[in-house]
VMD Tcl script that draws the C-alpha trace (Angstrom):
set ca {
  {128.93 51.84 -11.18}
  {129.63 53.26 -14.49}
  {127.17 56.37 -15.41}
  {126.54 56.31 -19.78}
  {125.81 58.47 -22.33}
  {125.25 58.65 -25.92}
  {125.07 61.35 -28.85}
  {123.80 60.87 -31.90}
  {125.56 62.08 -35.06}
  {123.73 63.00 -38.48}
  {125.64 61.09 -41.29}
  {123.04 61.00 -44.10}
  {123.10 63.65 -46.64}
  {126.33 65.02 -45.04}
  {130.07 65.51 -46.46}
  {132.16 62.68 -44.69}
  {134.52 65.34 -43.85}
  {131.89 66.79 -42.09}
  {130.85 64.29 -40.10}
  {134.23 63.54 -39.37}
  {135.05 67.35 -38.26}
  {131.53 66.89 -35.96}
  {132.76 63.33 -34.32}
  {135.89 65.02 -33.43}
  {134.61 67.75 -31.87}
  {132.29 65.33 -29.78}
  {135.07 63.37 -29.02}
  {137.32 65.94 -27.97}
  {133.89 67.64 -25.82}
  {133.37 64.63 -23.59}
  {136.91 63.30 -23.40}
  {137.77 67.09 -21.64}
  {134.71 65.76 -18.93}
  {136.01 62.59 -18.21}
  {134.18 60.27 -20.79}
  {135.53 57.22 -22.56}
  {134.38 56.22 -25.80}
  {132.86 52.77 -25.96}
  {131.68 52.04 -29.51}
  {130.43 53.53 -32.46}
  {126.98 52.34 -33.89}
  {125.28 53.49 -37.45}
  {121.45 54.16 -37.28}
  {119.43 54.13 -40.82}
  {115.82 54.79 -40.75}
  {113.29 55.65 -43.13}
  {114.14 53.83 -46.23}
  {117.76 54.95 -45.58}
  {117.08 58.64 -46.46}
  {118.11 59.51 -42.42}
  {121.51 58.06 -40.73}
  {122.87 59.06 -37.95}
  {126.01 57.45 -35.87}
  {125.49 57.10 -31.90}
  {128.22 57.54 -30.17}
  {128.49 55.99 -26.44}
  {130.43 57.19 -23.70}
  {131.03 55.88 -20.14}
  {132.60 56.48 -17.31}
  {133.05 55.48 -13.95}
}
mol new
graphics top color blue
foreach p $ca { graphics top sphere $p radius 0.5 }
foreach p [lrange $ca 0 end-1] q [lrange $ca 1 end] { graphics top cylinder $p $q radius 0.2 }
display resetview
């Protein structure tokens, strides 16, 4: 059975570059323990002033 996690990202009121330099290092994090990316989905709440991206990993 495949055991999943996911970790959320702030994107909202943050430099893409940023973002991008914080989904690496989460990427490269759980990819070192075994974890396989699975998607990618954008959360917006509250009028759009907060987004974050959650991130889901698996593995088996």
């Amino acid at each position: 059975m495949a055991e999943y996690k996911v970790v959320d990202v702030r994107a909202t009121g943050v430099m893409p570059n940023v973002v991008a330099d914080r989904l690496t290092e989460v990427l490269n994090e759980f990819e070192a323990d075994g974890w396989r990316q699975e998607g990618i989905q954008p959360i917006i709440y509250n009028s759009s002033t907060t987004g974050y991206l959650l991130v889901i990993f698996a593995r088996d």
